[in-house]
NUVEX-127230 format. One record per residue: residue number from 1; x, z, y of N, C-alpha, C in turn. Coordinates in steps of 0.02 Angstrom, whole numbers, plus 50000, padded with zeros to 5 digits. Example, Ala and Ser with C-alpha at 12.3 -4.5 7.8 and 13.67 -1.06 7.14 Angstrom:
<atoms>
    nr     n_x     n_z     n_y    ca_x    ca_z    ca_y     c_x     c_z     c_y
     1   50660   50390   49716   50615   50390   49775   50660   50390   49835
     2   50642   50354   49888   50684   50357   49947   50645   50394   50002
</atoms>
This chain:
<atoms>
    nr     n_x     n_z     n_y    ca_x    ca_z    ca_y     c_x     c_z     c_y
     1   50216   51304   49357   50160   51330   49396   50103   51279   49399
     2   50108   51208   49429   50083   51165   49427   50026   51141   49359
     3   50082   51164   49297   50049   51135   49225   49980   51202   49218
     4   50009   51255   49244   49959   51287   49212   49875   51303   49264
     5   49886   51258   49321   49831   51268   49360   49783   51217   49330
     6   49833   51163   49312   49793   51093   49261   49760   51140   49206
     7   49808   51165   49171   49763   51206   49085   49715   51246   49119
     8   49714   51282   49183   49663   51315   49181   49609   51273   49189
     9   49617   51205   49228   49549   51165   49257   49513   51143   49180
    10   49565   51125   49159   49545   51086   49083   49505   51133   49037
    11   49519   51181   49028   49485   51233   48990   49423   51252   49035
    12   49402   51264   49094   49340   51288   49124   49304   51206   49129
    13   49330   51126   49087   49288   51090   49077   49282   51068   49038
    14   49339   51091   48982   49329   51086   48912   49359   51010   48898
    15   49398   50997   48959   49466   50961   48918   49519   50957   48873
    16   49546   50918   48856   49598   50924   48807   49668   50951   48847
    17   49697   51019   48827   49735   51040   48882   49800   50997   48860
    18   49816   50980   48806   49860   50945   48795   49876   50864   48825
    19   49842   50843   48846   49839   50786   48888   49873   50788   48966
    20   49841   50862   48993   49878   50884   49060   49951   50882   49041
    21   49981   50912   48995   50022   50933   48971   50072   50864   48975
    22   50042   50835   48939   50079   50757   48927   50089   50726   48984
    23   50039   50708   49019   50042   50695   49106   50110   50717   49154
    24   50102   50799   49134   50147   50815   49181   50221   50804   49159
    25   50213   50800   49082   50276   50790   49063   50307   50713   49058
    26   50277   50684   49080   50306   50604   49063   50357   50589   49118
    27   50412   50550   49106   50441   50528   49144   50419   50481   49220
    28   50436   50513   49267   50406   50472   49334   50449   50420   49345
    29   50419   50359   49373   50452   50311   49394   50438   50298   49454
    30   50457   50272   49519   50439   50262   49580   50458   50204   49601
    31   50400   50167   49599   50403   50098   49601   50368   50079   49686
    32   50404   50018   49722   50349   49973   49758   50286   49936   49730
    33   50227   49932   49753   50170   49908   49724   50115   49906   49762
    34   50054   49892   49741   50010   49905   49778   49966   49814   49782
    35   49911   49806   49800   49889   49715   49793   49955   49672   49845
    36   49958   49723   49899   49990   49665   49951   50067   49654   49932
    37   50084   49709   49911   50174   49687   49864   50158   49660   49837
    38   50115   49671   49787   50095   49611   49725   50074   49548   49726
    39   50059   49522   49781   50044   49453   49810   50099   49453   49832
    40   50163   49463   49875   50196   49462   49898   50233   49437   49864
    41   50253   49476   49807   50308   49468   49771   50295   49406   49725
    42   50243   49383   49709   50230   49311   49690   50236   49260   49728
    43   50228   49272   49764   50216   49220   49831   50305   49205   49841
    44   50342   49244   49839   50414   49263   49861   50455   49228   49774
    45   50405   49228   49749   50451   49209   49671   50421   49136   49672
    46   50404   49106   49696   50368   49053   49688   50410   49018   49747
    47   50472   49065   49799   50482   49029   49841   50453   49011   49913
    48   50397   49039   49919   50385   49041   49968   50405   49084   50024
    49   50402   49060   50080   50417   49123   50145   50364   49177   50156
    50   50397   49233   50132   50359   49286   50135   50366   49362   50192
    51   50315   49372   50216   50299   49408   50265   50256   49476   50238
    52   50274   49531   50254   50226   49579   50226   50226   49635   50328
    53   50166   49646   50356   50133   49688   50417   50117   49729   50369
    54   50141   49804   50400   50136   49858   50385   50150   49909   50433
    55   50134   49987   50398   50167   50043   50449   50193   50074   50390
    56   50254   50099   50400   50285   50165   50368   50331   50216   50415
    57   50330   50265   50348   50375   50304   50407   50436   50336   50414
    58   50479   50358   50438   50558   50345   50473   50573   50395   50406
    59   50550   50385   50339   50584   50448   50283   50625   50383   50243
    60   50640   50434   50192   50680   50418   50122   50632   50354   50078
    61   50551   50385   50090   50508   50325   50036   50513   50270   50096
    62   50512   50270   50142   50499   50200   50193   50555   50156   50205
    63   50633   50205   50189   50693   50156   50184   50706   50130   50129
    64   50674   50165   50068   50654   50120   49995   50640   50055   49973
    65   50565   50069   50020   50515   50013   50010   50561   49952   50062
    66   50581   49968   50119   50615   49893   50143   50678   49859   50103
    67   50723   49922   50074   50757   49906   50055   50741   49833   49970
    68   50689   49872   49965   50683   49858   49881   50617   49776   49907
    69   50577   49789   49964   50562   49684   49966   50616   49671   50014
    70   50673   49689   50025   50724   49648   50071   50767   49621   49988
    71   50768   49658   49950   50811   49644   49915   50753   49580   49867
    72   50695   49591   49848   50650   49523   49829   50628   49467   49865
    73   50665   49445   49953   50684   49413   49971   50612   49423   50031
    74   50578   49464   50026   50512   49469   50069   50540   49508   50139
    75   50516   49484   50194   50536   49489   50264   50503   49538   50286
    76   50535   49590   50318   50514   49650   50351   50496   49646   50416
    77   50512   49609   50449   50527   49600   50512   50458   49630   50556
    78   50391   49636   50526   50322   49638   50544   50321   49707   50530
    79   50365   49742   50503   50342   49823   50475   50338   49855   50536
    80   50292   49889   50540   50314   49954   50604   50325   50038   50562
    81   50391   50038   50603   50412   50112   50572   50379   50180   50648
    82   50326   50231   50599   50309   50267   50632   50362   50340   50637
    83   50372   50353   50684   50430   50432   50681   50399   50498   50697
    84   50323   50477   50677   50271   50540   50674   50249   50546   50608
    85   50245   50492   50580   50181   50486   50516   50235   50470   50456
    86   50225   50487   50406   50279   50491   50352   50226   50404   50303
    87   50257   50379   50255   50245   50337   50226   50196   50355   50160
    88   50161   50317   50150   50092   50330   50124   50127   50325   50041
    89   50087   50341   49996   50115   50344   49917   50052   50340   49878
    90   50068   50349   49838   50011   50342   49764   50034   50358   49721
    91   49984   50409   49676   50013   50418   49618   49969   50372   49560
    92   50001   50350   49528   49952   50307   49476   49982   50338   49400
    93   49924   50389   49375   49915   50409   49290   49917   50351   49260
    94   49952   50323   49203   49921   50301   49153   49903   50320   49078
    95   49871   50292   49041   49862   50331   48969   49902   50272   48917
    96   49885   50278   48854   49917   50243   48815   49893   50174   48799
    97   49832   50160   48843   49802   50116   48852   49792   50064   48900
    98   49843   50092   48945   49853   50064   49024   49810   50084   49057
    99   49732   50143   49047   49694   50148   49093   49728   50186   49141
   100   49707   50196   49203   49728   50224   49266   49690   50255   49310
   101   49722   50305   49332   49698   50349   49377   49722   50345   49442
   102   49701   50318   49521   49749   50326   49566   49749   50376   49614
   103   49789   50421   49657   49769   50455   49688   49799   50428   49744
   104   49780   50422   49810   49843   50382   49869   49818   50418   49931
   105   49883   50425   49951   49895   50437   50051   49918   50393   50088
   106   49866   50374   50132   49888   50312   50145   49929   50309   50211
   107   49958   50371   50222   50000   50375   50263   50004   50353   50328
   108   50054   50319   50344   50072   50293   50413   50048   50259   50433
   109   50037   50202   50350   49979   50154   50353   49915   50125   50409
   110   49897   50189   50404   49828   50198   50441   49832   50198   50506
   111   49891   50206   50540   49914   50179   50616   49926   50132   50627
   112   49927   50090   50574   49954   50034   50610   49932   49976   50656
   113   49956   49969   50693   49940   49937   50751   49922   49865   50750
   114   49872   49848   50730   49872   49746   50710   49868   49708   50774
   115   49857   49754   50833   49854   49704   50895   49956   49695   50928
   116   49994   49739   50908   50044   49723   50920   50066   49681   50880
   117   50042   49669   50794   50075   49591   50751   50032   49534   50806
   118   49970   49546   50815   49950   49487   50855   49969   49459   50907
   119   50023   49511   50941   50031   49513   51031   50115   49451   51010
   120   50122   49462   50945   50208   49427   50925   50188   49336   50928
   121   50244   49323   50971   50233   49241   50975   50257   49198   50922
   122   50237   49134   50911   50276   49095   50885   50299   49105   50796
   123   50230   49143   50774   50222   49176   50719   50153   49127   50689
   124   50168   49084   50624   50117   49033   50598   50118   49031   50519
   125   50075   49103   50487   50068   49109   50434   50005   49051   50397
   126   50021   49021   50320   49969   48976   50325   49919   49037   50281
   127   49949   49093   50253   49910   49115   50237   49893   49225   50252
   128   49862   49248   50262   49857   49316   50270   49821   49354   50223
   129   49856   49379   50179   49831   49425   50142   49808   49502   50174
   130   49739   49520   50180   49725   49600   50206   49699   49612   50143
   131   49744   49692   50135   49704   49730   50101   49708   49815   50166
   132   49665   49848   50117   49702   49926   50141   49663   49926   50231
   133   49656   49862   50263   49641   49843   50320   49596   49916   50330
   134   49544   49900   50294   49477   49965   50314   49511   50017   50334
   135   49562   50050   50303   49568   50125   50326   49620   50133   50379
   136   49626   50066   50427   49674   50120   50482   49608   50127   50528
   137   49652   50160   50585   49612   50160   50665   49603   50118   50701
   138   49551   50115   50732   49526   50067   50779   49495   50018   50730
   139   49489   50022   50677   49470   49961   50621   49433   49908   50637
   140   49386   49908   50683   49333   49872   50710   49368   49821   50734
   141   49373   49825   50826   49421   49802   50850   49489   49755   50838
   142   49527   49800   50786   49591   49754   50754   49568   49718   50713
   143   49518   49722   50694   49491   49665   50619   49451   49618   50659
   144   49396   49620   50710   49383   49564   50746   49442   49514   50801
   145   49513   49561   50807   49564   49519   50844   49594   49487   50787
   146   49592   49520   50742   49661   49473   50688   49597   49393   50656
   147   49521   49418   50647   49490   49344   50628   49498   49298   50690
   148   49483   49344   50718   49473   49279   50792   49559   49243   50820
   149   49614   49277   50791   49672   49252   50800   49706   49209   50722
   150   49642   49225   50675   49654   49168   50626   49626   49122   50625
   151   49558   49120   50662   49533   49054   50661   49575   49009   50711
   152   49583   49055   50776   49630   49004   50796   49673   48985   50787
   153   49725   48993   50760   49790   48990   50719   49793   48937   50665
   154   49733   48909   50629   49691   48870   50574   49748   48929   50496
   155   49756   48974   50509   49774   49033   50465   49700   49062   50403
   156   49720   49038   50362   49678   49037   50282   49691   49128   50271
   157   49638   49160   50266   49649   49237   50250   49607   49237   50194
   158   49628   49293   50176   49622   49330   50093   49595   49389   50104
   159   49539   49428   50089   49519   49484   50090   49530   49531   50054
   160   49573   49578   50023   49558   49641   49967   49507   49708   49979
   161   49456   49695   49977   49414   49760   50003   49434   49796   49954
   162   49463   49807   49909   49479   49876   49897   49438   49920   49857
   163   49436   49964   49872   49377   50036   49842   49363   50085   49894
   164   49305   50088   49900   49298   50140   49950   49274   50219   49941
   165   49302   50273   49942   49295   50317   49917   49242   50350   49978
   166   49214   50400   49945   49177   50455   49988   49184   50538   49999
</atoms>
C-alpha cells in the first residue's frame, strides 16, 4: 500500500519510480545514533566517563536505546523516562552514495526537563555536549539555567545547533 502512494507521488513529479521502489525495499536496520550518541560513544571509547541527559519513553525503542549505551559503557543515570510521550526516532534514507535524507520525531525528547538534571547534586561534568536543545519546552528558560549553571560549575559546553526546519 505504502509503495504505491510513493509511485503515485513520483509519477505526478516525474521521479524515478524505481528508486521509491528500492527505498522501500532495502533492508532496515535500527540503530542508536544521532550527534550526541556519536560524541558519546567516542568519548566512551576513548575511556572516558560518559554521561548522556535525555527523555525517552516507557516503550520497546527507549528500553533499546539504554540497553544498547549501557552496554557501550555510557551512563544512563540522567535519562528521564516519560510514561506519556513515546521515544523520538528518525528515519535516515541513504543512496549509493551515502547521501541522506532525514526525517525525525523528536519525541519525548522535547519534554525534557533540564532544570531537574540541574536541580541533581554533586554532578561535575568537564564537558556538556547540547544538541537537539532548541526543540524542547520551555527552551528559553532551561537554556539560560543550564549556561548560567555551567559557568558556574567552570563546565566547557559544546553547542550542536542542528538544522532548523520550518
Amino acid at each position: 500500500m505504502r509503495c504505491n502512494i510513493y509511485r503515485r507521488r513520483a509519477r505526478n513529479y516525474g521521479e524515478d519510480v524505481s528508486f521509491w521502489q528500492r527505498v522501500y525495499n532495502q533492508k532496515k536496520k535500527r540503530k542508536i545514533g544521532g550527534s550526541v550518541v556519536n560524541f558519546s560513544l567516542e568519548c566512551a571509547k576513548e575511556g572516558l566517563s560518559t554521561s548522556i541527559v535525555g527523555c525517552i519513553g516507557n516503550d520497546r525503542l527507549g528500553n533499546k536505546i539504554l540497553r544498547d549505551l549501557e552496554r557501550h559503557k555510557i551512563s544512563t543515570k540522567y535519562i528521564q523516562v516519560s510514561s506519556t510521550q513515546k521515544t523520538g526516532n528518525s528515519l535516515c534514507i541513504l543512496n549509493d552514495k551515502k547521501e541522506s535524507v532525514m526525517i525525525t520525531d523528536i519525541g519525548a525528547n522535547q519534554h525534557l526537563d533540564l532544570d531537574e538534571f540541574l536541580a541533581i547534586q554533586n554532578i561535575s561534568p568537564k564537558i556538556l555536549y547540547l544538541s537537539g536543545i532548541f526543540k524542547i519546552k520551555n527552551f528559553n528558560n532551561s537554556y539560560t539555567n543550564l549556561m548560567r549553571w555551567a559557568k558556574k560549575n567552570n563546565v566547557m559546553v559544546a553547542v550542536d545547533h542542528g538544522r532548523f526546519f520550518f
